[in-house]
Structures are given as structure tokens and as C-alpha cells.
C-alpha positions as CSV (number, residue, x, y, z in Angstrom):
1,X,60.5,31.1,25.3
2,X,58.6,28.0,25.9
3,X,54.6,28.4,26.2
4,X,54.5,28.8,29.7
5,X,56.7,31.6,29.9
6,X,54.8,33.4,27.3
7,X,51.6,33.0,29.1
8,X,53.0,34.0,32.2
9,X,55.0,37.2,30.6
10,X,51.7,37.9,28.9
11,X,49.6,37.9,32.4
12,X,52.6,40.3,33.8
13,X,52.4,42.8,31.3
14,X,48.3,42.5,31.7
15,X,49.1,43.4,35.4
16,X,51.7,46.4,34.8
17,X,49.4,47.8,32.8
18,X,47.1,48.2,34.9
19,X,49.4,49.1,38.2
20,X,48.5,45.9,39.5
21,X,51.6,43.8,39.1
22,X,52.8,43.0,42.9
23,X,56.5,42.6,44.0
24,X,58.2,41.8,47.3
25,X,60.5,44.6,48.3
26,X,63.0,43.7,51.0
27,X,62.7,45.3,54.4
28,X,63.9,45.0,57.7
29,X,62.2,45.7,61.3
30,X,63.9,48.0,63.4
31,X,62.7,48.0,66.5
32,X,58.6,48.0,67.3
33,X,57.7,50.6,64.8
34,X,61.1,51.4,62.5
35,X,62.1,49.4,59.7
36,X,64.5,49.6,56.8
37,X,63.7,50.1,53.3
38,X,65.8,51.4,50.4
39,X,68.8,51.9,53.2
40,X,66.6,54.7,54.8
41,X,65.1,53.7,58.4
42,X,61.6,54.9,58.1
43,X,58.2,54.6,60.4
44,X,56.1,51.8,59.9
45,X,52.2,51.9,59.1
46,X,51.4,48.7,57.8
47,X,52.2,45.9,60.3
48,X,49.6,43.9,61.8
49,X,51.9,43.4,64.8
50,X,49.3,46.0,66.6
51,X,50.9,45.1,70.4
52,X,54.4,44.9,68.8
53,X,54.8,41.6,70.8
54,X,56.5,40.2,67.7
55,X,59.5,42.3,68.8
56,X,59.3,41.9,72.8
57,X,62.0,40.8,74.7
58,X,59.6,38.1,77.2
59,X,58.4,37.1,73.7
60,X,61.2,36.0,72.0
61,X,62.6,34.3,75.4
62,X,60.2,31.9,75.1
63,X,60.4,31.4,71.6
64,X,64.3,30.9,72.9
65,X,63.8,28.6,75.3
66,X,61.0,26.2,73.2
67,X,63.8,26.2,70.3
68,X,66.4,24.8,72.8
69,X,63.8,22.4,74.5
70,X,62.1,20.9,71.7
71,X,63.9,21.7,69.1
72,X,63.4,24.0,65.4
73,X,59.9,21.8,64.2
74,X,57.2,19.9,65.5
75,X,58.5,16.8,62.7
76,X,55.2,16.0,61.5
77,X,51.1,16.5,61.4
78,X,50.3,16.8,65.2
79,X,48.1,13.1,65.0
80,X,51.4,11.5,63.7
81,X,54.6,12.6,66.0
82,X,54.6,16.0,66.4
83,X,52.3,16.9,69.6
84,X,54.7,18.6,71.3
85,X,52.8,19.2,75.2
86,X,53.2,23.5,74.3
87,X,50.2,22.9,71.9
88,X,48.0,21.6,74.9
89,X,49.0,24.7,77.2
90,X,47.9,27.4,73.9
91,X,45.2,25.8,73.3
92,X,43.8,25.9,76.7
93,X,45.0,29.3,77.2
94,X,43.4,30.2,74.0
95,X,39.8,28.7,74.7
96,X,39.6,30.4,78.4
97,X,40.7,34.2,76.7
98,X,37.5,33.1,74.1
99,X,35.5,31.3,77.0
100,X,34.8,28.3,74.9
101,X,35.1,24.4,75.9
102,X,38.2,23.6,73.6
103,X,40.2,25.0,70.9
104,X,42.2,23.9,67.5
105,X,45.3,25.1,66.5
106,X,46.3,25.0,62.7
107,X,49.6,25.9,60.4
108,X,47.9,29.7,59.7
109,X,44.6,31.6,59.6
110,X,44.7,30.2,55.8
111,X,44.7,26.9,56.7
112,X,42.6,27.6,59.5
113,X,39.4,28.5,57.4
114,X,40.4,26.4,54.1
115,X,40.0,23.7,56.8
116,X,37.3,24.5,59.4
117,X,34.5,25.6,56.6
118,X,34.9,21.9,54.6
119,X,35.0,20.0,57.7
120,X,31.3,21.8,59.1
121,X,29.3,22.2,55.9
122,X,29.0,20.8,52.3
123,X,26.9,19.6,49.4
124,X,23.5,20.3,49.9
125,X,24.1,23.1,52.4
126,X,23.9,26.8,52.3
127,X,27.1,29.3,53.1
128,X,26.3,33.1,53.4
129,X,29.0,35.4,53.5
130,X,29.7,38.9,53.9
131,X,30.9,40.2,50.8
132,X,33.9,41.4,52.1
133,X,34.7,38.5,54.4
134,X,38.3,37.3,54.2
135,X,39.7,35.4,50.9
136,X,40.5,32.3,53.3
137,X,37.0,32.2,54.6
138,X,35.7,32.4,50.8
139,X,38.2,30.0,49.6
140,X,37.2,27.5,52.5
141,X,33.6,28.0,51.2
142,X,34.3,26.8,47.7
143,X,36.2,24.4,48.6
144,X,32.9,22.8,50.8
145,X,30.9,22.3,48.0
146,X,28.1,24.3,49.4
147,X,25.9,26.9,47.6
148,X,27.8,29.8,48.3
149,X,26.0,33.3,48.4
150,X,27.1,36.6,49.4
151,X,25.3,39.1,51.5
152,X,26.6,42.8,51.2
153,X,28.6,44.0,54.0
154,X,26.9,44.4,56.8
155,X,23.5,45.0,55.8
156,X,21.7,43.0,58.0
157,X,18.1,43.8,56.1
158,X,19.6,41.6,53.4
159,X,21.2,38.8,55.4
160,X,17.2,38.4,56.7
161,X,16.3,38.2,53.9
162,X,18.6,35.4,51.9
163,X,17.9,33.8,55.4
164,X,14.3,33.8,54.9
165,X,14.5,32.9,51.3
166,X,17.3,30.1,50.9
167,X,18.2,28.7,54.4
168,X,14.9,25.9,54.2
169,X,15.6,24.5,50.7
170,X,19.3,23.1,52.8
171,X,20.1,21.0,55.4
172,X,22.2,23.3,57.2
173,X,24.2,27.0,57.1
174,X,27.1,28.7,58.2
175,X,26.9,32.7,57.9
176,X,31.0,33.7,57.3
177,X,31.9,37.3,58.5
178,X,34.9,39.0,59.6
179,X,35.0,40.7,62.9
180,X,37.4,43.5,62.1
181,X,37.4,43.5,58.2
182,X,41.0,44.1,57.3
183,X,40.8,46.6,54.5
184,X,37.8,48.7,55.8
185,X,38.7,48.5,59.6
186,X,35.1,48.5,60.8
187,X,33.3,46.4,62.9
188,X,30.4,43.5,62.1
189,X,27.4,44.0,64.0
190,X,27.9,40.8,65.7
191,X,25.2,40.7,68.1
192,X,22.6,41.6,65.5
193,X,24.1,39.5,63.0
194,X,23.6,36.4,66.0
195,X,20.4,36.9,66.4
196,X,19.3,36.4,63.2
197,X,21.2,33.5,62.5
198,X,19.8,31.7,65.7
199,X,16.0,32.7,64.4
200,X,17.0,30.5,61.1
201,X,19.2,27.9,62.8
202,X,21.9,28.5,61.3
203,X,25.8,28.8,62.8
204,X,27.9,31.7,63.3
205,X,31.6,31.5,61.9
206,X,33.5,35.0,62.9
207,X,37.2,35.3,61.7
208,X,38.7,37.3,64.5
209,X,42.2,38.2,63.1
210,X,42.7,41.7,63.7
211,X,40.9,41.9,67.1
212,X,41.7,39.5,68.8
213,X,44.9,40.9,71.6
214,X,43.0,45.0,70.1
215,X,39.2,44.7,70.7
216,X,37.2,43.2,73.6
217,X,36.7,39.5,74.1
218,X,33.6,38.1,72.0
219,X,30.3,36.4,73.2
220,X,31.0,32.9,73.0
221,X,26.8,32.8,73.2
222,X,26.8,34.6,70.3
223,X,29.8,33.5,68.1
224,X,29.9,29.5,68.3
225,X,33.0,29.5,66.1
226,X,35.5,32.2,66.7
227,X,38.1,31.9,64.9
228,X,41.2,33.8,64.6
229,X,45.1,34.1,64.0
230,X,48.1,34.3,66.1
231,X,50.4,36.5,63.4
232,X,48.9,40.2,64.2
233,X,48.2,41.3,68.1
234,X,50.0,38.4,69.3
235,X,53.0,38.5,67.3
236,X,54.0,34.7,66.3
237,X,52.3,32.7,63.6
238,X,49.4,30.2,63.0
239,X,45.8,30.2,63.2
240,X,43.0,28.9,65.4
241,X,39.5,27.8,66.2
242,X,37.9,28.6,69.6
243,X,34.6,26.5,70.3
244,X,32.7,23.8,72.1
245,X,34.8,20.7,72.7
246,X,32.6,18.1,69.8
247,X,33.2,20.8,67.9
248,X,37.0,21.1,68.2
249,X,37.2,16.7,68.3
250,X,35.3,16.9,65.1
251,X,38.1,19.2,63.1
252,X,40.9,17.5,64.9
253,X,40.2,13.9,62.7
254,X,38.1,15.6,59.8
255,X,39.4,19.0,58.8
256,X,42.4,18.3,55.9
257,X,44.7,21.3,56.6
258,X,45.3,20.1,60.4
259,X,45.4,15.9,59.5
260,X,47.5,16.3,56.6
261,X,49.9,19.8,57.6
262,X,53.4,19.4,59.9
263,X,52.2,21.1,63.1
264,X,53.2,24.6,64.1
265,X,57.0,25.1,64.8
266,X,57.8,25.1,69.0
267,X,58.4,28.0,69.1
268,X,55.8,30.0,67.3
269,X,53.4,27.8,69.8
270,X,55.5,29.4,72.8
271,X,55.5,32.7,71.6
272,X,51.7,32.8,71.1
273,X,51.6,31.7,75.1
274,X,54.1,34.2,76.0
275,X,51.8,37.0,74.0
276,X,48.9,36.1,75.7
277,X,50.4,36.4,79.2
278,X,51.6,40.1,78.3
279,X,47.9,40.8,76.6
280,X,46.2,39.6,80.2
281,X,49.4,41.8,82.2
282,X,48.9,45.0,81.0
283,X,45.6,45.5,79.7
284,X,46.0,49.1,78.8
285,X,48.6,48.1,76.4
286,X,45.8,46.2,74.5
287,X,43.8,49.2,74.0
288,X,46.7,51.8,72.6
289,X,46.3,50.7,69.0
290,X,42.4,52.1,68.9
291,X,43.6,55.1,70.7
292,X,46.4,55.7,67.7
293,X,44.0,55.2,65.3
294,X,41.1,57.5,66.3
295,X,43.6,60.5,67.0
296,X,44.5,59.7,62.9
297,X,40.9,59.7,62.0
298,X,40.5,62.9,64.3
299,X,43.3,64.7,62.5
300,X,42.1,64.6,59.2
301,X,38.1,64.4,59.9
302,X,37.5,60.9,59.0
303,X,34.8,58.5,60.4
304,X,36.2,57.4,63.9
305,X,38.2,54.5,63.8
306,X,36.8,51.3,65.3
307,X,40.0,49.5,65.1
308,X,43.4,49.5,64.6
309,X,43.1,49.5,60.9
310,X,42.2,52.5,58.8
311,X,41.9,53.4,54.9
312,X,42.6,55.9,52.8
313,X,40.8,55.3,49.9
314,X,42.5,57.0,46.5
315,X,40.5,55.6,44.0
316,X,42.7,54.2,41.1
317,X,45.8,51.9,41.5
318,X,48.4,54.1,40.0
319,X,47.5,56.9,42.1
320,X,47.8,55.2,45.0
321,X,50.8,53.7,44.4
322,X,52.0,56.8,44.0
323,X,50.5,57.9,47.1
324,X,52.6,55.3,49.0
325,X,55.8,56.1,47.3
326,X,55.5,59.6,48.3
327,X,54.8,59.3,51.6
328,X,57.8,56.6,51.8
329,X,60.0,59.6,50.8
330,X,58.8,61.9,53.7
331,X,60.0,58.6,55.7
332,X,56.7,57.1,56.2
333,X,55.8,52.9,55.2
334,X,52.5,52.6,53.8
335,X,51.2,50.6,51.9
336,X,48.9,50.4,48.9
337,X,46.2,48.3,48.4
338,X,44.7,47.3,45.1
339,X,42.3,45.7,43.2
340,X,41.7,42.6,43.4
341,X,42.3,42.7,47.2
342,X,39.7,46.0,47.0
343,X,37.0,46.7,44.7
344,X,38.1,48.3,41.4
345,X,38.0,52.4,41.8
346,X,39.1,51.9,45.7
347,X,42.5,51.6,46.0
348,X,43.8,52.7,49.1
349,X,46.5,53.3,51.9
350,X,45.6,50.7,54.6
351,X,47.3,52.4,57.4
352,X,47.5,50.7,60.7
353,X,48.4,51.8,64.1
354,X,50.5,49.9,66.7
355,X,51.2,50.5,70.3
356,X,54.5,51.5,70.1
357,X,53.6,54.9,67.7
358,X,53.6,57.8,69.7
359,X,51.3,60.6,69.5
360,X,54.1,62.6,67.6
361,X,54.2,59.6,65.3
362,X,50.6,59.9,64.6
363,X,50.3,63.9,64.4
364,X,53.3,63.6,61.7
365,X,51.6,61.0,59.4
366,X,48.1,62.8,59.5
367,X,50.7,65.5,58.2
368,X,52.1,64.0,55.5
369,X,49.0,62.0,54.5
370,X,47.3,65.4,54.0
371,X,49.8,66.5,51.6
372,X,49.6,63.0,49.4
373,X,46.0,63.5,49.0
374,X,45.0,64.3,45.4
């Protein structure tokens, strides 16, 4: 065994060890809300397809029709060849649903924030972010070069002050926060959260991933970046950035992960359109995931849900694994989460709610979920 495989084996067993080791377990979608796993069709809990648009028929039409119309890929980075004229129509649609000037479109939400936070800030300014903010929006920080410091989640009373106490020694700063945080389901105080970054000048980046499609629209007054993903509520893939139009002509010639990445596949960019068109037709549709969720959190006495998403928290990794692995016997996908994607000691089942579940769905997870409980 050369060198490498020993360090690598060594890491593993370091993982197992600790119930950490990840795997990728194949499973098929059945349907908005059934999928296959072990050859035994079970209900799903852990998709971020909230409107289950991934799976509707209007959907993947126009996915359909973009493939036979401009074929499988875009064939290069958008400022090279592959500008296909769907990208103009999304992002157009996608700055009027956000109410800002102009929008950017990039490969994923990844590549979204790896590029966005580089392009705005770096040496010699200040980031803050919540300490829970997405890995992408902290990986986009280090990659800036800027004096990175954390704030803890939502506590505005220490936001104030690392605003009153850093933000003058830098030229500027960008505060990071999620607006649905995707382990915790809760909310940012946004508006609060605003208002003191406009007292110290400094800008607003929210990642809107898991509400955008879920949640109301955001205060483009308040939020001057709002940026977001097209793979959960709207059920295709990529990511985007919704704000004023030097803004958005700024990231399209300086932010690396849209100059130097082969644009979004056609019909990933058709879908996305197709998603929003259902979202603005049937806008009670939009608001069944929250519904889902809070009849969970009523069932078994938790805080109310505030979004789609809502944790379990177990405590150790192995006993949540084995939380999930019992619930997938009584038929139910759910996933844990674990360290490092949590803090240690707060492993969980991240359980989220779509659309498509039923009442009946809900009232029989609450069930089992009961049971798993140690």
C-alpha cells in the first residue's frame, strides 16, 4: 500500500470510529415524496425539493423541449460561446420575483458564494458571519482574503458590537447570513440584522437557498445581495445572485467561478423558468411545506417550525445514525446529520417537509419519530 493509501485508510478508520465516516447509498425517487432504498419504497423526509417541482410534469416538458432546442450543454463559460438566450429570460425572471435591477446566474449555490464573496471584498476588509452561515458562504470568505470573524447565530447584541469595534480599522464589510439556516430551520432576523449593517455602512449578503419558492419574497431595501439556489423549491440546479444591475456587471467579468465555469446545462435554465411560472400560479402550493412542518412540530411539542426544515437533535453520531436506520425500517427516509456539518454533541434528524406529504404522512412520522427517541 503506497503512502497515500495509508494516509487515506488511516483518516477512514479515524472517521468509523467516530460514526462519522459518510457513504453514498443508492436511491431512487418515486414519485414526489416515495423513493427506493434497499428494494423497499419508503417516504421521503430529507429532499430539499420542498414544491416537488423536480418531479412535475410542466417542469420536465421544458427541460424536454430546451434539450431538443439547444441541445444537452451550454459548450462553454457563458462570456465564451455558451449564452444560450434561456439564461437572459431566468435571469430577468429571477430579478423581478427578488425586485432587484439584474441578476447572475452561476454553475451552483457553491460556486455562487465561492464566487460572489471574492469578487465584493478582500485584503484589507472586514467579513462577519453568522456562525452558522452556510460552508460555501465561509469558504467564499477565505477564499477573499479578508479578516474573517464570526458572530454567534443570530444574536444581534454581538453583531453591534464587532460592528462597533472592527468595522473602522477596514475599508469595507460584508455581514454573511443565511436566511433559512439549513440544519436549524429558523429564520435570521433580517430586518434587524439590516439595520445595523446600514448604521456601520456595511453590505448585506443573505443566502436564500431554502426559502426562496417556501417563504415570502425579501426586501430588496434591506438585503442588497440576495442570493440563492435553484436545486431545492424550484427543483433544477444552479445558483444565483439577485441585485442592482453594477452590481451584477461587476461579478459577470470579475467573479472566477462564472468567467472560468461551462455555463448551466439548457435545460436546468428551462426548468428553473418553468418552476417559477408554477411558484407565481398557484401560490398556495408555495405555502404547504410550512404548513407540513408546523403540524410535525405540533405533534410532538417542539418550537414551531418557521420553515420547511426541522431538527431532531439526538446528541451523539452513533445514536443518531441509529435513529435514522430505525426509522428507515418503519419505512420512513431520514437522514442523519453529523458533526462536522453540526456541532459536536448535536447530531440530528434533519427532517424536511414537502408539498406533496399529506397530513397522514406527517401524523405517521411524528409517530415513528416518537418511538426512535432515546
Amino acid at each position: 500500500m503506497s503512502s497515500l493509501d495509508q494516509f487515506a485508510a488511516a483518516k477512514l478508520a479515524d472517521l468509523d470510529a467516530k460514526s462519522l465516516r459518510r457513504s453514498l447509498k443508492e436511491t431512487r425517487r418515486d414519485g414526489a415524496v416515495h423513493a427506493w432504498r434497499d428494494g423497499r419504497r419508503v417516504l421521503s423526509f430529507c429532499d430539499n425539493d420542498y414544491l416537488n417541482l423536480s418531479q412535475d410534469a410542466r417542469v420536465k416538458q421544458a427541460a424536454i423541449r430546451a434539450i431538443e432546442q439547444h441541445g444537452t450543454g451550454s459548450g462553454a463559460s457563458r462570456l465564451v460561446t455558451g449564452n444560450h438566450p434561456l439564461y437572459a429570460v431566468l435571469e430577468a425572471r429571477l430579478a423581478a420575483l427578488k425586485g432587484t435591477e439584474d441578476a447572475i446566474v452561476f454553475g451552483s449555490g457553491y460556486l455562487a458564494n465561492i464566487g460572489i464573496v471574492p469578487a465584493l471584498v478582500g485584503k484589507g476588509d472586514l467579513i462577519l458571519a453568522d456562525e452558522l452561515a452556510h460552508a460555501c458562504l465561509n469558504a467564499g470568505a477565505r477564499l477573499s482574503g479578508a479578516r474573517t470573524v464570526p458572530f454567534r447565530h443570530n444574536d444581534l447584541a454581538h453583531l453591534a458590537d464587532l460592528l462597533a469595534t472592527e468595522r473602522g480599522q477596514f475599508r469595507h464589510c460584508l455581514v454573511l447570513i443565511d436566511r433559512v439556516y439549513s440544519m436549524d430551520g429558523d429564520l435570521a432576523p433580517v430586518a434587524a440584522i439590516s439595520a445595523l449593517a446600514a448604521r456601520h455602512d456595511a453590505w448585506l449578503m443573505s443566502d436564500d437557498a431554502h426559502g426562496i419558492g417556501v417563504l415570502p419574497k425579501e426586501d430588496p431595501a434591506l438585503v442588497p445581495l440576495q442570493m440563492g439556489t435553484l436545486s431545492k423549491a424550484l427543483g433544477s440546479y444552479g445558483g444565483y445572485l439577485c441585485a442592482s444591475a453594477p452590481i451584477v456587471a461587476l461579478l459577470r467579468s470579475r467573479a472566477r467561478s462564472f468567467v472560468y465555469t461551462t455555463g448551466l446545462p439548457p435545460a436546468s435554465v428551462a426548468a428553473a423558468i418553468a418552476a417559477l411560472d408554477v411558484i407565481e400560479g398557484d401560490p398556495d402550493w408555495a405555502v404547504t411545506p410550512v404548513v407540513r412542518a408546523r403540524q410535525f412540530t405540533q405533534l410532538l411539542n417542539l418550537p414551531n417550525a418557521e420553515s420547511p426544515i426541522v431538527p431532531v437533535v439526538i446528541g451523539e453520531a452513533a445514536a443518531a445514525l441509529a435513529a435514522s436506520e430505525q426509522l428507515l425500517a418503519e419505512g420512513f427516509l431520514v437522514t442523519a446529520i453529523r458533526p462536522p456539518t453540526v456541532p459536536a454533541g448535536t447530531a440530528r434528524l434533519r427532517i424536511t417537509f414537502s408539498a406533496g406529504h399529506s397530513e397522514a404522512d406527517v401524523a405517521a412520522l411524528a409517530e415513528a419519530v416518537r418511538r426512535v427517541l432515546p
